[in-house]
C-alpha angles and dihedrals in degrees: 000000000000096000119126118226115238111267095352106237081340092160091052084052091041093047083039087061094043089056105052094047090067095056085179150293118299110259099265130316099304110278120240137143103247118203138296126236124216127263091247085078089266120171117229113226092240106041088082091050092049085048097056088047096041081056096042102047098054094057094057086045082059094052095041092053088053095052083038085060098048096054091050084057094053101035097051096054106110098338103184112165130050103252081051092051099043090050085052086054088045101054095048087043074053093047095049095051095048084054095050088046087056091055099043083047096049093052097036080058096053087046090051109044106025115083106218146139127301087253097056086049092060097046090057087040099058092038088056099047095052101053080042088058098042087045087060090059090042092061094039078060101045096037088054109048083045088059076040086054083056099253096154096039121135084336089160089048085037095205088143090045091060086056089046091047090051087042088055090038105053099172084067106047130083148173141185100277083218083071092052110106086221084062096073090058093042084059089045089057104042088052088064091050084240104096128083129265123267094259086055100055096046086055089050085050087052089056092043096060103039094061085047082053086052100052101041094054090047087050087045089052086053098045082047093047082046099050088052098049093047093045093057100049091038087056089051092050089043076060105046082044100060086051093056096044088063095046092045110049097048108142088243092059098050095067095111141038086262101055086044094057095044094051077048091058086040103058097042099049093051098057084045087054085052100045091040082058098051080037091062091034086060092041089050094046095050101032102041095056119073086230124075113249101206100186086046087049085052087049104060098042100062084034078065099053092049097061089049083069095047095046102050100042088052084053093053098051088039096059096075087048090052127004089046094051088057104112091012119112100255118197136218086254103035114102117255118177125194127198097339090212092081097018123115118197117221141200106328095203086049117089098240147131132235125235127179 
């Protein structure tokens, strides 16, 4: 009985791999003030663009929560050892914060294509702003239990690469089937005379595995699918939100509590829009390849936490401009800002409103 299953719990080091590679979620879609539209019923130029990638982008967040789910699934299933416990808390760090980025998008969306009142403007705008805020927490939770995991360990000496590589790899790694946790019910069973051989039970390993190979490979080509969709509209939105920093914090703009929130919101969203789009770019290098990509792993893990920073500081200076209006009588010139992460602030002196 001295035989080794193939890929000893290969799919658990696989999956381990898969994991750790999505450190987490971004904190929330990058805040930024878009833009504000006059009074007249005027359409911004970008509020059609916000509105695409508000849609957009919560399509691929609901993709990405379902393939966030099934690797919780996976990933949680006898988790023994700390590195396999800490990638479990990590993935449903992972699952909490895709389902809060569906919500801040949705919202965000309705903020963004639908011409409405003031009112409604705040409500979206304050909807979209709390599961924002929440997501950032979510992904502070999952980015660190996947360092914790030991993504970024001895990246440049790569030992925990090699294990990554076997995991990834399955037809080359091996462990003693005795340390298996099915071995203990393979002994159970022998023992009443009902189980298989050990030959047996080594084959129903092989089939085992190989299924786990198949569906975290499948799981691996989503999340890449995902990555790509999300880098391209968060590239777009990094763009639009260069444009609105520089409109927005204009010394002329920042002459009340207001404008000084909103170039708050800008700037920071603008910096989240940047580091989501180096976030993805490390996700796509290190999910779309068969190969594990360890630096790229590293990377998107402290890219992650980064964003935590930017999203929830632009939370924090957005809430005045949103979840305090709700219940108020907002006028057709008064600010609103919805979801900052996508907002542009206009012309202060102009009557206008905001929209994500």
């Amino acid at each position: 009985e001295g035989m080794a299953a193939p890929g000893g719990m290969c799919g658990r080091l696989r999956l381990l791999a898969l994991l750790i590679a999505r450190p987490c979620f971004a904190a929330g879609p990058a805040r930024y003030p878009l833009y504000r539209r006059p009074v007249d019923g005027a359409r911004h130029p970008l509020q059609t663009t916000f509105c695409v990638v508000d849609v957009a982008q919560a399509v691929f967040s609901m993709g990405e929560a379902a393939a966030s789910i099934n690797a919780a699934v996976v990933s949680c299933e006898n988790t023994t050892t700390s590195k396999e416990k800490a990638v479990c808390s990590a993935t449903l760090g992972n699952t909490v914060a895709a389902i809060t980025y569906v919500a801040a998008y949705t919202a965000a969306a309705l903020g963004d294509c639908l011409n409405s009142t003031n009112a409604f403007k705040v409500q979206t705008a304050c909807a979209a702003d709390i599961p924002g805020f929440l997501n950032g927490l979510a992904t502070a939770w999952g980015a660190i239990s996947s360092l914790s995991s030991g993504s970024c360990k001895d990246v440049a000496e790569a030992p925990f690469d090699v294990e990554l590589s076997q995991g990834r790899r399955l037809s080359e790694a091996s462990v003693p089937a005795e340390k298996l946790p099915e071995y203990n019910q393979y002994r159970f069973l022998r023992k009443s005379k009902s189980g298989p051989s050990y030959k047996e039970f080594i084959q129903q390993l092989h089939v085992k595995d190989i299924a786990m190979q198949s569906r975290v490979r499948d799981t691996e080509i989503a999340f890449c699918v995902f990555d790509v969709g999300q880098l391209v509209f968060y590239l777009t939105r990094a763009v639009a939100a260069i444009q609105s920093s520089v409109e927005n914090c204009e010394p002329s703009r920042l002459i009340d509590r207001d404008g000084q929130l909103g170039c708050t919101v800008t700037i920071a969203g603008m910096l989240g829009a940047i580091i989501y789009t180096a976030f993805y770019i490390s996700l796509a290098v290190s999910q779309c390849p068969f190969e594990t990509n360890q630096a790229a792993l590293c990377a998107a893990d402290i890219t992650a936490l980064l964003t935590v920073f930017t999203s929830l500081i632009s939370s924090a200076a957005n809430f005045p401009l949103s979840c305090e209006k709700l219940g108020k009588n907002v006028s057709s010139t008064e600010e609103v800002i919805s979801f900052p992460n996508r907002r542009r602030l206009g012309d202060l002196s102009d009557a206008i409103e905001l929209f994500i």
